[in-house]
Structure formats: C-alpha cells, structure tokens
N, C-alpha and C positions, 0 to 999 in steps of 0.2 A: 422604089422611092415612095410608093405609095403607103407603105406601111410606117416611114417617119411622117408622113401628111395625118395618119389616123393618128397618131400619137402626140403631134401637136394641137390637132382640133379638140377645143371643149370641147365636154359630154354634154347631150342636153338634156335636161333635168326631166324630161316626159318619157327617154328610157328609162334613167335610173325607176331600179324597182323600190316600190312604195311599203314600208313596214308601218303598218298602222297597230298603233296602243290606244287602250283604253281604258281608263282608271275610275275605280269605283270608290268613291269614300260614303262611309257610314256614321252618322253622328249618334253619340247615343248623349241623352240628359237625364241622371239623376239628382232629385233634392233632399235631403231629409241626414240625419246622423251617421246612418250607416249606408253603406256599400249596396249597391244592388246585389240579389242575391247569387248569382252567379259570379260576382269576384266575391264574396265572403266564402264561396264554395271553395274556388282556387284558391284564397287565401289560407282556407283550412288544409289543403292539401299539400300545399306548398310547407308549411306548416302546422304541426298538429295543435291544438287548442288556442292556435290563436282567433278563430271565432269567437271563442268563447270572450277572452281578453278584451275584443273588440264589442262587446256587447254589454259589455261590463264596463267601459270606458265609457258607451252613449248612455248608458242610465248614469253614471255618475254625473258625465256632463247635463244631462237633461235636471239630475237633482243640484245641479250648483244653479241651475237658470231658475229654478223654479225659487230658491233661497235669495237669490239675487230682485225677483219680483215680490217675493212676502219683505225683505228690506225695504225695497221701493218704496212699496205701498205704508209701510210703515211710518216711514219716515216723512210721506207727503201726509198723512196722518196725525204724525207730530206737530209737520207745522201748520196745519190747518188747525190744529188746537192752538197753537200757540197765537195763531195771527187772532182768532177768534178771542183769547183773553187780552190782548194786544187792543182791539175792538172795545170791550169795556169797560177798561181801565181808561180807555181816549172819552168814552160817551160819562163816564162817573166824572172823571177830570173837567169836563167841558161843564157837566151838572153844578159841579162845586163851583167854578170860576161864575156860574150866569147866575149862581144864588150868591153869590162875594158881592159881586158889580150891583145886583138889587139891592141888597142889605148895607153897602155905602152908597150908592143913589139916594135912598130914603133918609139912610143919616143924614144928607149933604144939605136935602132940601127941606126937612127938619129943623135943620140949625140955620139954614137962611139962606143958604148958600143954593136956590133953586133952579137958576141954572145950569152951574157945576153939574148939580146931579144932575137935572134934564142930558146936558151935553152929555156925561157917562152911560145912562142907561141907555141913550140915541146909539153911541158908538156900539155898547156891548150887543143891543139887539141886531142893530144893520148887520156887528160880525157875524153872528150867529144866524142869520136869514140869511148871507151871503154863502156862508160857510154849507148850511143845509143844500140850499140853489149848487152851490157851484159840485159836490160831493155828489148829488143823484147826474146832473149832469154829465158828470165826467167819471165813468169807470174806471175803474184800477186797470192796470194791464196786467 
C-alpha cells in the first residue's frame, strides 16, 4: 500500500531537477543609407550584383536630397526677394500718401481753411510716428 501513498503524495519542487537557461541577446545599431557592411556582404551573396543595386539606390537617393535642398533654398530665396520688393513698394506708397496729405494740407490752409489743414497734417503725421513706433516695436514672426 505504500506504493499508492507514494503515488498520491505531491512531488516537492526542491527534488524535482532544475534545468537552468540562459539567453543572450545582442543589439546591434546602424544609421546611415546603406546596410552595414556585413549584411551588404550577405546580400551579395545571397544575390549577385545586388550590392551593386543597392549602392546605386543610396547615391540616387542622396542626389534626390540634395535637389530637394537646392529647391528649398531656392525658393526661401524667392520669397525673400519677393518680400524685400513687397518692402518698397509699402515704404514708396507710404512716401507718396505723406507728400498727398502735405501738399493738400498747405492747399487747405492757403485758401483759408487752416485748420482743416492743421487737423490733416496732425492726423497724417501722428499715423506715420505711430506707424514707425509700433513697426520697430513689433517684429514680424
């Protein structure tokens, strides 16, 4: 009877035998176009010339980046000329309107009318002091 007693008793876990594992992982990091060169190796072997393929793909790519940077630059080029005539067409416009407002100022109070003009040339200069003031003050974003 002893031997259905062994057969019903748990085992307890400090016989059972111990298999011990142990796992190694290895990280590897490349950055750049192409493969490090040990899989461009395998890759050639695996296949023939496709090293080659593959090398000829990152200069292409490297020449689409670089065409993509001379556009950039180009075009922030553009519009900084353009903002620039943008600039003196505003500073010419603004010349004309403050020689208009003097030149009917002086008619106004000429003919008689010397307040009229005093109040016009008050308004036009305050805009244009306001307009200088608030412009250095306040940068563009």
């Amino acid at each position: 009877m002893s031997s259905a007693s062994d057969e019903s008793e748990p085992t307890h876990p400090a016989s059972l035998s111990r298999e011990e594992t142990s796992q190694i992982s290895i990280t590897a990091h490349w950055s750049g176009p192409l493969p490090p060169p040990g899989t461009l190796a395998a890759y050639e072997n695996a296949l023939p010339g496709s090293a080659e393929r593959i090398l000829a793909m990152a200069e292409a790519e490297a020449e689409h980046s670089r065409a993509l940077e001379r556009e950039q630059v180009r075009s922030e080029t553009s519009l900084t000329a353009a903002e620039i005539a943008s600039e003196r067409r505003g500073v010419w416009l603004g010349f004309v309107l403050a020689v208009f407002v003097i030149v009917v100022s002086a008619y106004l109070m000429v003919s008689g009318f010397i307040g009229v003009g005093l109040g016009l040339i008050s308004v036009g200069l305050i805009s244009l002091v306001s307009l200088f003031i608030y412009g250095r003050n306040h940068p563009r974003s």
